[in-house]
N, C-alpha and C positions, 0 to 999 in steps of 0.2 A: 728592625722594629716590625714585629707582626699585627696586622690589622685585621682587627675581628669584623666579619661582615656581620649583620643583625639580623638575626633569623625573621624570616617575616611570618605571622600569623595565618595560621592555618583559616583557609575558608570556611563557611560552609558548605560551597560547593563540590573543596573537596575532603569531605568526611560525611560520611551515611546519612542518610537524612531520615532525622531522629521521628516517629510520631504517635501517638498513641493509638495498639490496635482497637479494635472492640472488642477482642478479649481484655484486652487493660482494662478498658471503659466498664464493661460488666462488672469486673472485679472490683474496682473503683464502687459503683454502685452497690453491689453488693455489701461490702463493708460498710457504706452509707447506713444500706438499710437497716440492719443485723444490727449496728449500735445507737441506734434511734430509741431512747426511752421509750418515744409510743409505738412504734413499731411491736417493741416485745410484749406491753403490755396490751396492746389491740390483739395479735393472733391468743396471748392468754387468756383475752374475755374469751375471744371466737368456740375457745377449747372447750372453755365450761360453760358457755351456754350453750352448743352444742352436746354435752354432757348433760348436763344440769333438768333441760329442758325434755331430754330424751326420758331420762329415768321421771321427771313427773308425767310426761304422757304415757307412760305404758303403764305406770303405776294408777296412775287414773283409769284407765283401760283395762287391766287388770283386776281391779277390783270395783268390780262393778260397770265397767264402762263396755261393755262387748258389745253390740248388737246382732241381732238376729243373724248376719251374713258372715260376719265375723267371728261368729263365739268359737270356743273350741272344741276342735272337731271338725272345722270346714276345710272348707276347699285349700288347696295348697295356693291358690292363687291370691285368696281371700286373706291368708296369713301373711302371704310374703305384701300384702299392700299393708297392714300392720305393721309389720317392720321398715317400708319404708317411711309412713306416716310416722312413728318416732323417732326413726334415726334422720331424718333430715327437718323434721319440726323445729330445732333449733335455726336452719336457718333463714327463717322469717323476722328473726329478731338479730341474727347474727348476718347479715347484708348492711344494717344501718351501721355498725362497724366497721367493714368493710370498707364502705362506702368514704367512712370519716377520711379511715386511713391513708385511703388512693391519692384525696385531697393534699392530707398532710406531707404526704411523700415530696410532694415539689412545692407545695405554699413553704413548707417552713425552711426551702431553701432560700427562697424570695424573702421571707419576713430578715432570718442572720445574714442575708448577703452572699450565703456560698454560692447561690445563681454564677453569682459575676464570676468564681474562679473558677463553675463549672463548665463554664463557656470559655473561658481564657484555653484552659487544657483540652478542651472539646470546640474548637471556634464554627465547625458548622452546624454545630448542635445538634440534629439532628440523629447522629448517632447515639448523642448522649440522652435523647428523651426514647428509641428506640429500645436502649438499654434499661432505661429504665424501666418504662414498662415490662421488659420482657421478663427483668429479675422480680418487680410486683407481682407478676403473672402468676410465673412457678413457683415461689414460694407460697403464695395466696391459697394456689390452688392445690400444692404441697399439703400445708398443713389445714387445706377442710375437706379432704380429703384423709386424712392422718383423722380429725374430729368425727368425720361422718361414720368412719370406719369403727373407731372407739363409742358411739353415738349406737352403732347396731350391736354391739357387745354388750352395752349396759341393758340396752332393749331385750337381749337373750335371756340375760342372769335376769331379766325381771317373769317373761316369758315364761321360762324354763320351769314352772309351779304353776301353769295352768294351759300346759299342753297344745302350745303353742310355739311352733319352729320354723324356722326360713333358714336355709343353707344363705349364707353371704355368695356363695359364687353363684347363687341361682343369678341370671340375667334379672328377672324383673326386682331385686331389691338390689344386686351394683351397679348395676346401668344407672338407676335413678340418686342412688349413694354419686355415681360418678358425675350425674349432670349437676346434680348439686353443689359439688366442690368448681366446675367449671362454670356456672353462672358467679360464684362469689370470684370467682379470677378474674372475669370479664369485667364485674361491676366495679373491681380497684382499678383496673386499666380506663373504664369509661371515665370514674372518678379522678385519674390522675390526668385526663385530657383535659375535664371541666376546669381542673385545680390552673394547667398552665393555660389555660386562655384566660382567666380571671384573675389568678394570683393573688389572690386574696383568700385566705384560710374560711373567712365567715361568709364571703362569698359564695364560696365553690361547694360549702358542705350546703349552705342554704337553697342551692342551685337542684344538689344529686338528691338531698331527702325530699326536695317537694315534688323532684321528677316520681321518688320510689312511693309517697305517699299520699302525698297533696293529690297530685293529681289524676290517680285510679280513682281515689273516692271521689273526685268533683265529678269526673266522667260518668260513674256509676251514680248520679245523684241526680244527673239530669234527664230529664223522662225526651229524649229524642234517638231517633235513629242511629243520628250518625255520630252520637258519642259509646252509643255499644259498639259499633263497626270499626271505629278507633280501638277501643280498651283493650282487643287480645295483641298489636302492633305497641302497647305501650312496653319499657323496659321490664320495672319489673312484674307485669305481668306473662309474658315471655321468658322472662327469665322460670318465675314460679312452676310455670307449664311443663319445663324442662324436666321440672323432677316431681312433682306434685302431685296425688292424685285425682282424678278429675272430680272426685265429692267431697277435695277438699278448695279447688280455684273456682270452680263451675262456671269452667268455660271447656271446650273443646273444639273451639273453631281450627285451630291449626296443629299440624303436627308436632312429634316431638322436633323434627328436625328442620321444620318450617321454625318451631320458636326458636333454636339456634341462630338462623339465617337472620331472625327480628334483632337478636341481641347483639350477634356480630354488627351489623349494621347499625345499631346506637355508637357501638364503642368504633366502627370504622370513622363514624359521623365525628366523635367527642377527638379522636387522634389526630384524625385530618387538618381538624380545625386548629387543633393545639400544632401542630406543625406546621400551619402555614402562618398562625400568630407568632410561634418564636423565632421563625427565621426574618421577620419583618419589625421585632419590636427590640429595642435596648434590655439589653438583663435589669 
């Protein structure tokens, strides 16, 4: 009679220890984001009001709108601040957008509960808000970048009938095309730090619009000192500075690359927090 001995089950110590890298985790997120209803249709506003807004400012501009420094025929410098002035006019309006988005990105993982399984497959989390951020980043800053760029094309074909041109690869209209698309990358990241320390959707957008609007104008509204000496340290006035020209923010207290270091510093401020809140709270 042969006696079977019973195989015993494989450990897990001894078989590869299985874990997810952050390339996973990206990918993961990335797929996330790409099939999120609002996700497509937020960078689609961004697009055409980017667009939208571009061709009414130059057409305004154009017909009839020059003034003396600007008309056609001036200075090359004078032109290429025209083009930037409608190719990134769009986004003033195209930030509050943005903004919503960064929110949505992780509230409405909290509202359906995905939180819980993204942390079950991520348990120190941190990688997985890391990742996220970083896939809001490049895309964000992807496609307004992709808009800004489209944004000084439409401004050309309008241009182009009243003798007026700016090369795109001149520096002073893509440097400011490019700070542009890099202030709206930052402000989904700041917004998706607000989003995971509040986690609440109406919280967190009520939070980031009153930082972007509320409160420049209260600053600017109060006749003291030290709320001008505040106002060019606020987000998005720093962010504005980034790309804007100075007679359209009328401010010039700091540089282009001091208002970087202001904006970094919002969104170093909104990460931080959002990191040291998820690794101490329940999904």
């Amino acid at each position: 009679m042969t006696t079977i001995t019973p195989t015993e089950p494989r450990t897990a110590s001894g078989s590869p220890a299985s874990s997810l890298s952050f390339g996973g985790i990206l990918r993961s997120e990335w797929i996330k984001l790409r099939t999120l209803r609002s996700t497509v249709w937020s960078y689609l506003f961004v697009v055409v009001i980017m667009l939208g807004l571009a061709l009414m400012l130059s057409l305004t501009i154009a017909n009839g709108g020059f003034n003396a420094p600007d008309a056609p025929g001036g200075s090359a410098a004078d032109q290429a601040g025209l083009f930037v002035q409608s190719s990134t006019f769009g986004v003033f309006l195209a930030q509050l957008v943005v903004a919503v988005l960064g929110v949505l990105v992780i509230t409405g993982e909290y509202s359906t509960g995905m939180a819980r399984s993204t942390f079950t497959a991520v348990p120190k989390r941190l990688p997985a808000l890391a990742a996220k951020a970083a896939v809001l980043f490049v895309v964000t800053y992807l496609i307004s970048l992709v808009a800004g760029i489209g944004a000084y094309f439409v401004s050309a074909a309008v241009y182009a009938g009243h003798d007026v041109s700016a090369s795109l690869t001149d520096p002073d209209v893509f440097m400011p095309i490019l700070g542009a698309s890099l202030y709206l990358a930052l402000l989904a990241v700041f917004a998706l730090g607000v989003g995971t320390m509040v986690r609440s959707s109406a919280g967190g957008i009520g939070i980031v619009l009153a930082l972007i609007l509320v409160v420049p104008t209260v600053l600017q509204l109060i006749p003291a000192e030290w709320a001008q000496d505040i106002h060019p340290y606020l987000l998005s006035t720093a962010g504005t500075n980034m790309f804007a020209p100075t007679e359209v923010t009328g401010t010039e207290t700091l540089t282009a690359w001091q208002d970087l270091l202001v904006v970094l510093g919002w969104v170093g401020a909104s990460v931080a927090g959002a990191a040291t809140l998820l690794v101490k709270r329940d999904a």
